[in-house]
PAMI-361737 format. One line per field, with one value per residue: x, z, y of N, C-alpha, C, O in turn. Coordinates in steps of 0.2 Angstrom, whole numbers, plus 5000, padded with zeros to 4 digits. Atoms other than C-alpha are relative to their C-alpha. Layout:
nc1: X, ...
nc3: Z, ...
nc2: Y, ...
cac1: X, ...
cac3: Z, ...
cac2: Y, ...
cc1: X, ...
cc3: Z, ...
cc2: Y, ...
oc1: X, ...
oc3: Z, ...
oc2: Y, ...
REM end
This chain:
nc1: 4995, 5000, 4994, 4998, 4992, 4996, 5002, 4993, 4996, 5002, 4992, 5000, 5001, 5008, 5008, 5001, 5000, 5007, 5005, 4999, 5003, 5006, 5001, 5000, 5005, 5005, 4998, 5001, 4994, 4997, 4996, 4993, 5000, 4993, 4998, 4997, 5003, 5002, 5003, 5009, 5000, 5007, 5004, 5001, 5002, 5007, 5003, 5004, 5009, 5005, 5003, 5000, 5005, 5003, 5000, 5006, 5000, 4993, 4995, 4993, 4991, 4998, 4991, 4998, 4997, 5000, 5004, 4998, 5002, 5004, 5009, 5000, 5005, 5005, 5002, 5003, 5004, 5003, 5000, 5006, 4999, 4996, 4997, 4992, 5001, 5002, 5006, 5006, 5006, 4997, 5000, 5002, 4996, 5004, 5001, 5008, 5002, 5001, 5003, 5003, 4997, 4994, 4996, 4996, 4993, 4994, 4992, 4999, 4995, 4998, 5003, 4996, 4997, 5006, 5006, 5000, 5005, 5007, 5005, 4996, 5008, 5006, 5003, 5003, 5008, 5006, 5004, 4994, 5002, 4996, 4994, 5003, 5004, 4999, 5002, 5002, 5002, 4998, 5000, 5003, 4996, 4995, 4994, 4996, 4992, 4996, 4996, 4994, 4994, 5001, 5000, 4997, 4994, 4999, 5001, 4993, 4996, 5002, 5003, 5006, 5003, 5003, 5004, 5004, 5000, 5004, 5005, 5003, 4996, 5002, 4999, 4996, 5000, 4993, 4999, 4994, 4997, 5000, 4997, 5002, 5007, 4998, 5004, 5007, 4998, 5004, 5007, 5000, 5001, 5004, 5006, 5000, 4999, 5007, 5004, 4997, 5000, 4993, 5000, 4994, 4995, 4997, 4994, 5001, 5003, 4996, 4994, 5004, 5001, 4993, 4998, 5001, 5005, 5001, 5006, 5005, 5007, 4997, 4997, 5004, 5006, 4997, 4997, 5006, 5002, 4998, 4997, 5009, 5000, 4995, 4998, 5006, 5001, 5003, 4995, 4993, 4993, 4995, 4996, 5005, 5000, 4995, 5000, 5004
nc3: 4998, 4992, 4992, 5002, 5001, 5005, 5002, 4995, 5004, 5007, 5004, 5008, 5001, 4997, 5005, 5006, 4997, 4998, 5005, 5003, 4995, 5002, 5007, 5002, 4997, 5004, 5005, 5000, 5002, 4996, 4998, 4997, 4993, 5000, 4996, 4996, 4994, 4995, 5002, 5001, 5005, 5000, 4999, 5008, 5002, 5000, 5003, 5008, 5001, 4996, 5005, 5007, 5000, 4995, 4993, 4995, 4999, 4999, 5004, 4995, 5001, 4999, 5001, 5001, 4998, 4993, 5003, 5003, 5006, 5000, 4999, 5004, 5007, 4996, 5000, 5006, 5005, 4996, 5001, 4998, 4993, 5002, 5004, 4998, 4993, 4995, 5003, 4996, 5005, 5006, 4996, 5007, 4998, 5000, 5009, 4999, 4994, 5004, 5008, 5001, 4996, 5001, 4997, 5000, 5003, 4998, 5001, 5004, 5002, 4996, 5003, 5004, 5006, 4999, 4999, 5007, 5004, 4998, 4999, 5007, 5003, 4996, 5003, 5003, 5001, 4996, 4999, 4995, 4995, 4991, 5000, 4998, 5006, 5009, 5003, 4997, 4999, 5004, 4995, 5000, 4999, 5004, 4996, 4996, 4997, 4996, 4998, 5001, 5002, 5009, 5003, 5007, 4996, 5000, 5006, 5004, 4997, 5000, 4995, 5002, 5007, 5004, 5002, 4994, 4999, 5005, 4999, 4996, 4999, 5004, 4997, 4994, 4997, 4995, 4994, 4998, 4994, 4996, 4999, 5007, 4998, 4997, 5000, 5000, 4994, 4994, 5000, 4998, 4993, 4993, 5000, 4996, 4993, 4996, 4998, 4993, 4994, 4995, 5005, 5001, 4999, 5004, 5003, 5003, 5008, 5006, 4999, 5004, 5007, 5004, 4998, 5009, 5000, 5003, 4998, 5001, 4998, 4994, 4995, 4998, 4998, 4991, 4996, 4996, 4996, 4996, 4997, 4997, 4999, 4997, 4998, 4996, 5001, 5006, 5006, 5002, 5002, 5006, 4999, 5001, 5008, 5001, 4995, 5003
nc2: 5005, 5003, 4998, 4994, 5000, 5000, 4994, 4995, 4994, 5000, 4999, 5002, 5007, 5004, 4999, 4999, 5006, 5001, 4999, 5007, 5005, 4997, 5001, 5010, 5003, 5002, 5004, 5007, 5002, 5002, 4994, 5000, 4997, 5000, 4995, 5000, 5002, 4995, 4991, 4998, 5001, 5002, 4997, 4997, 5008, 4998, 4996, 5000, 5001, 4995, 4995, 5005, 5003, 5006, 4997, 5005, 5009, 5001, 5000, 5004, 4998, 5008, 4997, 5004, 5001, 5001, 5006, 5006, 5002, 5004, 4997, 4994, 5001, 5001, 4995, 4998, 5001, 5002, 5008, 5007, 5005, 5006, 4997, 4999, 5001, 4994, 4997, 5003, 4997, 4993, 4992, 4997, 4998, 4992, 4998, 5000, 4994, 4992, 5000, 4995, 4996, 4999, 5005, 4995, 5005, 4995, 5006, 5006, 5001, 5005, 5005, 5005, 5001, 5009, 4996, 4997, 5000, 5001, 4991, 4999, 5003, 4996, 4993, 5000, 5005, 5000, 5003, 5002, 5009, 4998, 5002, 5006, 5001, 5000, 4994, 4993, 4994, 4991, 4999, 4994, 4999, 4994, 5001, 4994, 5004, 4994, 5001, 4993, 5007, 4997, 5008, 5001, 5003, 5007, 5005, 5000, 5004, 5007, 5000, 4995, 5001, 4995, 5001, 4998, 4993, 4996, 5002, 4995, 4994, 4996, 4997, 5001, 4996, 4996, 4996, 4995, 4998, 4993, 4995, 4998, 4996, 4998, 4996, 5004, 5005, 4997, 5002, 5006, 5000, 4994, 5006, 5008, 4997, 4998, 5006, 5003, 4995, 4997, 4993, 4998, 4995, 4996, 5001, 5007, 4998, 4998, 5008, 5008, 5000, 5002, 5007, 5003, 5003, 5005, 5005, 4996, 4997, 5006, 4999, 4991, 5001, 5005, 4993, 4998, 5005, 5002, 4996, 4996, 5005, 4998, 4996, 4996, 4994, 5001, 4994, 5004, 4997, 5003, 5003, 5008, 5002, 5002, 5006, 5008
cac1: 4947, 4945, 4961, 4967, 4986, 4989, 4980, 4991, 4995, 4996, 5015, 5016, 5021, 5006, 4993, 5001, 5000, 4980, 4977, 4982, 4973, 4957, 4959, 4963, 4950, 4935, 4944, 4945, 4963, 4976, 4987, 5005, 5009, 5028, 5038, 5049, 5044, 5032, 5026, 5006, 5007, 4990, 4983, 4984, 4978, 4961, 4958, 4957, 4946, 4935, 4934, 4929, 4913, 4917, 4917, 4901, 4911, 4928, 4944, 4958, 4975, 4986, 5007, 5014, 5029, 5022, 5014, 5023, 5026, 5018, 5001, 5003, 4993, 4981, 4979, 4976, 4966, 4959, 4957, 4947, 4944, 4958, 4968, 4984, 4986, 4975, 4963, 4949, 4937, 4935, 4941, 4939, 4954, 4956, 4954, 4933, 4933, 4937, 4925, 4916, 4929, 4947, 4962, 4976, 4993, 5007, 5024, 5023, 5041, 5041, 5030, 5038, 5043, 5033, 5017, 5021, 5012, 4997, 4993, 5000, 4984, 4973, 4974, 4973, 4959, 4949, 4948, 4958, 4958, 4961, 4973, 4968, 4954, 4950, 4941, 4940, 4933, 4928, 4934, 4928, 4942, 4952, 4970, 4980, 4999, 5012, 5029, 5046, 5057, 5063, 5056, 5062, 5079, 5073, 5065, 5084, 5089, 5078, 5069, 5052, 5041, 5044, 5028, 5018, 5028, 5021, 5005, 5003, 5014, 4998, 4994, 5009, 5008, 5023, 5020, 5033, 5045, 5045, 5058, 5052, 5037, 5044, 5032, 5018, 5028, 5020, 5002, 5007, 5012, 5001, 4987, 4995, 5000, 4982, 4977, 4988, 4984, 5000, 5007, 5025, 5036, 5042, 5060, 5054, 5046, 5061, 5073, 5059, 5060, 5080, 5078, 5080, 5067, 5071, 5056, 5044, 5026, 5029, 5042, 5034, 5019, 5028, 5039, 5023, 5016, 5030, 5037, 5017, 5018, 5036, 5035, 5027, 5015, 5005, 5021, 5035, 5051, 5065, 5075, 5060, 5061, 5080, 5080, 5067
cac3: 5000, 5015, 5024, 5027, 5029, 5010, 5008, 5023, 5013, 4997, 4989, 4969, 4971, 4981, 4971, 4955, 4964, 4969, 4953, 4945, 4958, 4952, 4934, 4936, 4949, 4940, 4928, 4928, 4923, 4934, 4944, 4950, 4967, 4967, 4979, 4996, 5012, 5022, 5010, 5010, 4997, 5003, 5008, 4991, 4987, 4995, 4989, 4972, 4978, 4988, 4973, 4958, 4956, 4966, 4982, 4989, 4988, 4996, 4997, 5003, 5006, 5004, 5008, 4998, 5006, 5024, 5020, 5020, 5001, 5004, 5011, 4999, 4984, 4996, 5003, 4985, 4976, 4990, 4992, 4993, 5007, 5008, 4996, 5007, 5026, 5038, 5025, 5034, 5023, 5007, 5010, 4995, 4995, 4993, 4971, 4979, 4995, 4985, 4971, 4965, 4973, 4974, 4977, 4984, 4981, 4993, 4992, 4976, 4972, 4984, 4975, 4973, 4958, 4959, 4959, 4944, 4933, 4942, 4945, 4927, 4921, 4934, 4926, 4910, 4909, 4922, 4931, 4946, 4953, 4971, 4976, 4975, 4963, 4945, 4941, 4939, 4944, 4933, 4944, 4945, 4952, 4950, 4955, 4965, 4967, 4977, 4979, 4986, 4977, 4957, 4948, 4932, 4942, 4947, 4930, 4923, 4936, 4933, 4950, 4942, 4925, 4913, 4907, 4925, 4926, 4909, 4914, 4930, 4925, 4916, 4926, 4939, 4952, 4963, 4981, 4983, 4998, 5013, 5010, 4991, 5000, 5013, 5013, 5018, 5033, 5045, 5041, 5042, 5060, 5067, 5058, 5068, 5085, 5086, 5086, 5101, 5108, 5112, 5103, 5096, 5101, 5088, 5089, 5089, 5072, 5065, 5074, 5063, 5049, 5048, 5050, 5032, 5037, 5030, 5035, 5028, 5032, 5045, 5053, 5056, 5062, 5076, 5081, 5087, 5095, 5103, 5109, 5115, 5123, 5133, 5137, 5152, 5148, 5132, 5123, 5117, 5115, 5105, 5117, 5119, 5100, 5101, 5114, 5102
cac2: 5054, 5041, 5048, 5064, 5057, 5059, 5076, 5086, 5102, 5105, 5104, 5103, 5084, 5080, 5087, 5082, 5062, 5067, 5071, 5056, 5047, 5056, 5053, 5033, 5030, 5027, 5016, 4996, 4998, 4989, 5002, 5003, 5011, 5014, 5022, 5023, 5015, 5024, 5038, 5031, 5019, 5010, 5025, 5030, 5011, 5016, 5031, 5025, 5013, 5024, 5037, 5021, 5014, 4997, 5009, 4998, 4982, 4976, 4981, 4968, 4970, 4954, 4960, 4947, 4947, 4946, 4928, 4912, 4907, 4891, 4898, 4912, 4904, 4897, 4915, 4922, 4912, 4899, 4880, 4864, 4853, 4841, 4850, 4848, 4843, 4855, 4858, 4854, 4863, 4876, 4893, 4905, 4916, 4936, 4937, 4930, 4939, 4957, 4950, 4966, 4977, 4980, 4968, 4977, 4966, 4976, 4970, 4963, 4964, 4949, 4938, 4921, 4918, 4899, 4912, 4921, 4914, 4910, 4929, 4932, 4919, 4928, 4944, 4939, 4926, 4933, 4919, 4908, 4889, 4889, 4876, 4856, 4861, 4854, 4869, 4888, 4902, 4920, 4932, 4950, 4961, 4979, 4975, 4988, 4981, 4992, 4991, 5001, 4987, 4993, 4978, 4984, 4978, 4963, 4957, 4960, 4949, 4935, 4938, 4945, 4940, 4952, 4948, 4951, 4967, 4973, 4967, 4977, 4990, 4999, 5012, 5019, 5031, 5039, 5047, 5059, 5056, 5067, 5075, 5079, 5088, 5096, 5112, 5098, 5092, 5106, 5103, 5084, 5088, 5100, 5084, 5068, 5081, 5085, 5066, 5063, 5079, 5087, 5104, 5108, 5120, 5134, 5128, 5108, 5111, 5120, 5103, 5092, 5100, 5098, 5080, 5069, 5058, 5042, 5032, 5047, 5051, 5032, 5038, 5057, 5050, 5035, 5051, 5058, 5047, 5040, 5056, 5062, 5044, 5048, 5065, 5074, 5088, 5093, 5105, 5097, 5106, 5105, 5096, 5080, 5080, 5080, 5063, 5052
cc1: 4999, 5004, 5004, 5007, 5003, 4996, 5001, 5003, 5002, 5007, 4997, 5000, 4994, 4994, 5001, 4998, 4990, 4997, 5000, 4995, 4993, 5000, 4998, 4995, 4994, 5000, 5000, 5009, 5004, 5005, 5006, 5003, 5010, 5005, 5005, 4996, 4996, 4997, 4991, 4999, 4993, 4995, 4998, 4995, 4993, 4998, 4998, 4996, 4995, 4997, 4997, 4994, 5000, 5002, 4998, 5002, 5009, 5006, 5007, 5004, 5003, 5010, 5002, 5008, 5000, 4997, 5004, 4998, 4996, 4993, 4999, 4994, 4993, 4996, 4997, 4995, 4996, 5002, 4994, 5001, 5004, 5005, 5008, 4998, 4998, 4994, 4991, 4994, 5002, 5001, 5001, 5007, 5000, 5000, 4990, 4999, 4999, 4996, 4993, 5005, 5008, 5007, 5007, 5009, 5008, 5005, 5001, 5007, 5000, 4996, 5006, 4998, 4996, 4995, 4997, 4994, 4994, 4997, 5000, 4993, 4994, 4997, 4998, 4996, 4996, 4998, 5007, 4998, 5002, 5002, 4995, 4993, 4999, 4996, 5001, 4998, 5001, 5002, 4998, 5002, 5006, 5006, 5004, 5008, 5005, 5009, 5008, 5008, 5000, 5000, 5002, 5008, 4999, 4996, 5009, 5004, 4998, 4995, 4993, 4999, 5000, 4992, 4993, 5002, 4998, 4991, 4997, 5002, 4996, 4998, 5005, 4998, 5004, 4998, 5007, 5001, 5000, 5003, 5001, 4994, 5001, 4995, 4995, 5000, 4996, 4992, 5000, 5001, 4996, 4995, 5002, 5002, 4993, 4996, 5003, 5000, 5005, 5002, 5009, 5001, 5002, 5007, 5001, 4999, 5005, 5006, 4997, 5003, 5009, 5004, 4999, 4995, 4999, 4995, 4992, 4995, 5000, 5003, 4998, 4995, 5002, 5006, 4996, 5000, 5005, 5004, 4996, 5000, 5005, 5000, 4995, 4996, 4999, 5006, 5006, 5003, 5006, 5006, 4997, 5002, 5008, 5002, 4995, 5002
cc3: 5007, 5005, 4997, 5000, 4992, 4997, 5004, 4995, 4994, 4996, 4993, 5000, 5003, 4997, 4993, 5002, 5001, 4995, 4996, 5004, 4998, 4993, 5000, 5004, 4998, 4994, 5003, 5000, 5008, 5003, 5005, 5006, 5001, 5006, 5008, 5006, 5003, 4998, 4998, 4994, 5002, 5002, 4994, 4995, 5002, 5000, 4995, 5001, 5002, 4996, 4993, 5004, 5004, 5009, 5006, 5001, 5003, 4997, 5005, 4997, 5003, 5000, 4998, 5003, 5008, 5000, 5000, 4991, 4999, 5000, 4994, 4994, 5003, 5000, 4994, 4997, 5004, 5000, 5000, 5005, 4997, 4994, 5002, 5007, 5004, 4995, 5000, 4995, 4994, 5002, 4993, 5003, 4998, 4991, 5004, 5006, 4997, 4994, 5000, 5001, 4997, 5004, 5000, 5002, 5005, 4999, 4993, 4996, 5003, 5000, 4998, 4995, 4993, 4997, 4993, 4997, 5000, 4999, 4993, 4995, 5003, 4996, 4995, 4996, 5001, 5004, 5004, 5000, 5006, 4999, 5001, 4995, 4994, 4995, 5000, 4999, 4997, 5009, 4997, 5007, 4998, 5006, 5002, 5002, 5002, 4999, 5001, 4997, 4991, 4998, 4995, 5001, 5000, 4994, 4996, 5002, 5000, 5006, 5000, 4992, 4997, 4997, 5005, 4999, 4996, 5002, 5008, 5003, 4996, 5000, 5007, 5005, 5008, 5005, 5000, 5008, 5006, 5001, 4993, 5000, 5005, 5006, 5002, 5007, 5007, 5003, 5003, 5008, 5004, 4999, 5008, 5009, 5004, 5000, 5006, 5005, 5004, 4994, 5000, 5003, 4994, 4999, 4999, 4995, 4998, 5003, 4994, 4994, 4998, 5000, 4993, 5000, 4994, 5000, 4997, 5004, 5007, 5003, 5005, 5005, 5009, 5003, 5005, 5005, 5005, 5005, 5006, 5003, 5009, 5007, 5003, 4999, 4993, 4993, 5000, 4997, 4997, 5003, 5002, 4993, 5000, 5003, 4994, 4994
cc2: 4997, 5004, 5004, 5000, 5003, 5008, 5005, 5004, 4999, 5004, 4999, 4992, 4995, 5002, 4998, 4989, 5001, 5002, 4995, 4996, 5001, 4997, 4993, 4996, 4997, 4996, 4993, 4998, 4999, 5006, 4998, 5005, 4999, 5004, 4996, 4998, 5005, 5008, 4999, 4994, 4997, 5005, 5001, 4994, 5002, 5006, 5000, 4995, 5003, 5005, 4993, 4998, 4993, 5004, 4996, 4995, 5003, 5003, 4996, 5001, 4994, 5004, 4992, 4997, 5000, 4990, 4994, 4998, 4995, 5000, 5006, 5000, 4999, 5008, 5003, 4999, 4994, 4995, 4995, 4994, 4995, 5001, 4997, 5000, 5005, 5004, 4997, 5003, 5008, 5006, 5002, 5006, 5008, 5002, 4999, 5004, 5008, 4999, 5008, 5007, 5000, 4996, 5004, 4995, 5006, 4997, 4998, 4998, 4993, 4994, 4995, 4997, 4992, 5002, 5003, 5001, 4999, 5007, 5001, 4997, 5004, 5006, 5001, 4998, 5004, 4997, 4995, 4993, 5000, 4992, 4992, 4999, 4997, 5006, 5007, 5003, 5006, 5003, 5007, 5006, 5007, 4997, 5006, 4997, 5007, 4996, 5004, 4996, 5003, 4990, 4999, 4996, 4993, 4996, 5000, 4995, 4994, 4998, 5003, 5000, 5006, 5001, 5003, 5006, 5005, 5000, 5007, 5006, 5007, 5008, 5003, 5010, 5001, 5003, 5001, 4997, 5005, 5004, 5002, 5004, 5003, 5005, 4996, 5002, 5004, 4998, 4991, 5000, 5001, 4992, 4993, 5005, 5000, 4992, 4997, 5007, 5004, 5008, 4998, 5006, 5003, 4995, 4991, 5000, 5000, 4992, 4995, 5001, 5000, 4991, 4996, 4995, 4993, 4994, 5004, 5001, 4992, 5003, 5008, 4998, 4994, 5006, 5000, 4997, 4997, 5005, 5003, 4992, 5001, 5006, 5002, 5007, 4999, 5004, 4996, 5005, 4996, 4994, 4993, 5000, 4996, 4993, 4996, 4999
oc1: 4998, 5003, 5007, 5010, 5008, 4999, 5000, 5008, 5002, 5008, 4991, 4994, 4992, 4989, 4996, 4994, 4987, 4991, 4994, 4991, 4989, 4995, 4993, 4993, 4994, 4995, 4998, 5011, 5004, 5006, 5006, 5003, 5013, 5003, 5006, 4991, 4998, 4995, 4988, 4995, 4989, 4989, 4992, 4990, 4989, 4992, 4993, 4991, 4990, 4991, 4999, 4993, 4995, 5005, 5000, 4999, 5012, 5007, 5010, 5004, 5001, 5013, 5000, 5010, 5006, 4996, 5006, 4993, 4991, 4989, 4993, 4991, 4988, 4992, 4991, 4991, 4991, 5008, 4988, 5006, 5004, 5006, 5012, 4993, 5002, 4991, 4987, 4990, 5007, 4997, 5004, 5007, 4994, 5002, 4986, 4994, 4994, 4995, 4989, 5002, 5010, 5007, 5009, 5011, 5013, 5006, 5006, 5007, 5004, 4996, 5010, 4993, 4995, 4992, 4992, 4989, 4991, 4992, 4994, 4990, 4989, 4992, 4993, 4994, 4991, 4992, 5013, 4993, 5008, 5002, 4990, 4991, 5003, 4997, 5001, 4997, 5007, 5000, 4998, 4999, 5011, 5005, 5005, 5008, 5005, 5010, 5010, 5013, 4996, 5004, 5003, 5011, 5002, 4995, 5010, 5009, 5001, 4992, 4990, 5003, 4995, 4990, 4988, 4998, 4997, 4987, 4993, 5001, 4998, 4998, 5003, 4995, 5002, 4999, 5011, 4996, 5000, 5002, 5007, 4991, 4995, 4994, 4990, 4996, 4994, 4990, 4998, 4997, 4995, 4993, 4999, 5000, 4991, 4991, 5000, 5003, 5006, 4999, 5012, 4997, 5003, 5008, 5006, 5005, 5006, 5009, 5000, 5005, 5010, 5009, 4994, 4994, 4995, 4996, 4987, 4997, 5000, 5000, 4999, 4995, 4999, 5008, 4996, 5003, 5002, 5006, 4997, 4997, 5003, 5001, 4989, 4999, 5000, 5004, 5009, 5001, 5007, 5009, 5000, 5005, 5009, 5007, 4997, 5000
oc3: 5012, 5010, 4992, 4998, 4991, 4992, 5001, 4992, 4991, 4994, 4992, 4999, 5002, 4996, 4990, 4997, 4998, 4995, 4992, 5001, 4999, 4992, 4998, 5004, 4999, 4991, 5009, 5001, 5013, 4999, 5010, 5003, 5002, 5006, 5008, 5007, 5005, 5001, 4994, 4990, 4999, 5003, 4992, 4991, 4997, 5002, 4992, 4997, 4999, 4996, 4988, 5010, 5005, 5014, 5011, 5005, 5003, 4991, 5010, 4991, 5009, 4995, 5001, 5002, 5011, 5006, 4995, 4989, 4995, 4996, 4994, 4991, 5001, 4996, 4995, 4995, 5000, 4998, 5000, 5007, 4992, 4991, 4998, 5009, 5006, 4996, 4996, 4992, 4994, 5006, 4989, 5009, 4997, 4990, 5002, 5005, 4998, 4989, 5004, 4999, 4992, 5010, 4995, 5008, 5002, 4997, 4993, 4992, 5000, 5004, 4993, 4993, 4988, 4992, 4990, 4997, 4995, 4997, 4991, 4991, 5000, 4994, 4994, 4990, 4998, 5005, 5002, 4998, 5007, 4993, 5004, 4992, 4990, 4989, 5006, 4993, 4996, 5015, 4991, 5011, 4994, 5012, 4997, 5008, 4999, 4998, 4996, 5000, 4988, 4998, 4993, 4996, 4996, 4995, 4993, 4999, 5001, 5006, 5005, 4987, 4999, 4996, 5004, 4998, 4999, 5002, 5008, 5009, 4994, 4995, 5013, 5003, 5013, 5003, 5000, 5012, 5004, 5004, 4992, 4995, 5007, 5012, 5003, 5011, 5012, 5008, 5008, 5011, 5010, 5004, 5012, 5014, 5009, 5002, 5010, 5010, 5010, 4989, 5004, 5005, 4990, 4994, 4995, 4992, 4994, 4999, 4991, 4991, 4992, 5001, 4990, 4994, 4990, 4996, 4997, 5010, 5013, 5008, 5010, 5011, 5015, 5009, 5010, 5010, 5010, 5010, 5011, 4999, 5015, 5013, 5002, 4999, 4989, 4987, 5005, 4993, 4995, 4999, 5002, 4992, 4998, 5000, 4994, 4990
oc2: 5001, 5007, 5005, 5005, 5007, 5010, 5010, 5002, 4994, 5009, 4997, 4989, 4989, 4999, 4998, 4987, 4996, 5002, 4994, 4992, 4996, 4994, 4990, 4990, 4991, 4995, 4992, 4992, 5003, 5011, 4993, 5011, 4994, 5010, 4990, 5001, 5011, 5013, 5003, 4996, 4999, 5003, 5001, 4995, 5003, 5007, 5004, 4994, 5002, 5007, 4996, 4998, 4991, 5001, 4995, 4992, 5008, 5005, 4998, 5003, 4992, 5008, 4987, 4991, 4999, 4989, 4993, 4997, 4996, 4998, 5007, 5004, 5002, 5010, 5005, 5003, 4993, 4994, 4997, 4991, 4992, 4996, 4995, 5002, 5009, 5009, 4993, 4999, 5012, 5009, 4998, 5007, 5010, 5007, 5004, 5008, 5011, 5003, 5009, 5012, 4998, 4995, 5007, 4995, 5009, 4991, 4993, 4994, 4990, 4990, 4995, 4995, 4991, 4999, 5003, 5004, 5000, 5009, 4999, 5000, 5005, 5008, 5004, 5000, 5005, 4998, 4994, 4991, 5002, 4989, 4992, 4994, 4999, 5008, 5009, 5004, 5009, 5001, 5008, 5007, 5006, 4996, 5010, 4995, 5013, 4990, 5007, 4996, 5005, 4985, 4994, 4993, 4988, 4990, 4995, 4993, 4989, 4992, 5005, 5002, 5010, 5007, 5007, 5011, 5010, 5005, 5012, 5009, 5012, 5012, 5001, 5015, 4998, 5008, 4997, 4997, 5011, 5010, 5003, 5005, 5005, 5005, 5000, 5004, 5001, 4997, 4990, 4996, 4998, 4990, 4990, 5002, 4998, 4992, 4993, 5009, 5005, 5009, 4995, 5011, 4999, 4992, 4989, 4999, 4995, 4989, 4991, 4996, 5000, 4988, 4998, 4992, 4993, 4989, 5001, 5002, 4994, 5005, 5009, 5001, 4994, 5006, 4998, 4998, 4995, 5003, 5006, 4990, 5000, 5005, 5003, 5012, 4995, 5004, 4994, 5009, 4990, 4991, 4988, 4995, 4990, 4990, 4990, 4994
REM end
């Protein structure tokens, strides 16, 4: 696996997650990344492409909800010069950028609605028209989409194609929360401590570990750092833990 964030100790719900990740990696088939803020979902995102035969090629990562909707199509699937004002020349978007490789779709509860159907034809032609085009492009492409949004919610509500969500609901896969791995949480430490080179204290630790950490594996890790950042001296005690 590229990164050791998601392999920090070895609870039940993290190994039954790395073995899934093992099994679907060498597949073609589309994969679903679901879960709670902050518990790894793109790390998890590159380890199935890192372990899968498009290793050697690309792997972009498009957050669809950080993008303006307007640019968003652009972003995706590209443009042609003169497309729309400011489009000085062709730019190919991330379905040809990740061609060979893996397209990793974060956010995608946050896909406008406008969009839908365009990915929705993406997946399942094989093949895109960037914006302003009359023609399109095969595409050649493992999609990775993520998100800590329940879409079966928002297909109920109208706000999400059931048909996209069948589509790239084919393979899913859950990272357990931080506080659904708890036993990790030490290893996790002592791993992001020694990146910022500072040590805990015995009675820090046991403050960490009664904290419900709703930000998960994110928020553990900007602790650190911001605490080893703060604080004078390489030992942090329970009462620096207790101030950040």
């Amino acid at each position: 696996f590229p990164s050791h964030d998601i392999r920090a100790g070895k609870s039940g719900p993290i190994e039954a997650v790395l073995n899934m990740v093992e099994k679907v990696a060498d597949t073609d088939s589309t994969i679903m990344i679901t879960g709670e803020s902050g518990t790894g979902k793109e790390l998890i995102a590159k380890a199935i492409h890192y372990n899968s035969s498009r290793s050697d090629r690309a792997f972009i990562p498009i957050n669809c909800g950080a993008i303006p909707s307007e640019l968003l199509e652009s972003e995706l699937f590209g443009h042609v010069r003169g497309a729309f004002t400011g489009a000085t020349e062709d730019r190919r978007g991330a379905f040809e950028a990740a061609r060979g490789g893996s397209l990793f779709l974060d956010e995608i509860g946050d896909l406008p609605l406008s969009l839908q159907p365009k990915l929705l034809r993406a997946l399942e032609n094989n093949e895109i028209r960037p914006v302003g085009s009359d023609r399109s492009l095969k595409t050649n492409v493992r999609i990775i989409a993520a998100t800590h949004k329940n879409l079966q919610q928002k297909v109920y509500k109208g706000e999400f194609r059931e048909d996209l969500y069948h589509r790239l609901n084919i393979c899913r896969v859950t990272p357990p929360s931080l506080i659904q791995r708890m036993e990790d949480l030490e290893a996790l430490l002592y791993q992001f401590a020694r990146e910022q080179k500072v040590s805990f204290s015995y009675r820090a630790v046991e403050l960490l570990k009664n904290h419900s950490w709703p930000g998960n594996i994110r928020e553990l890790k900007n602790v650190i750092i911001r605490t080893a950042a703060i604080v004078t001296g390489k030992q942090i005690g329970r009462a620096s833990c207790r101030e950040r």
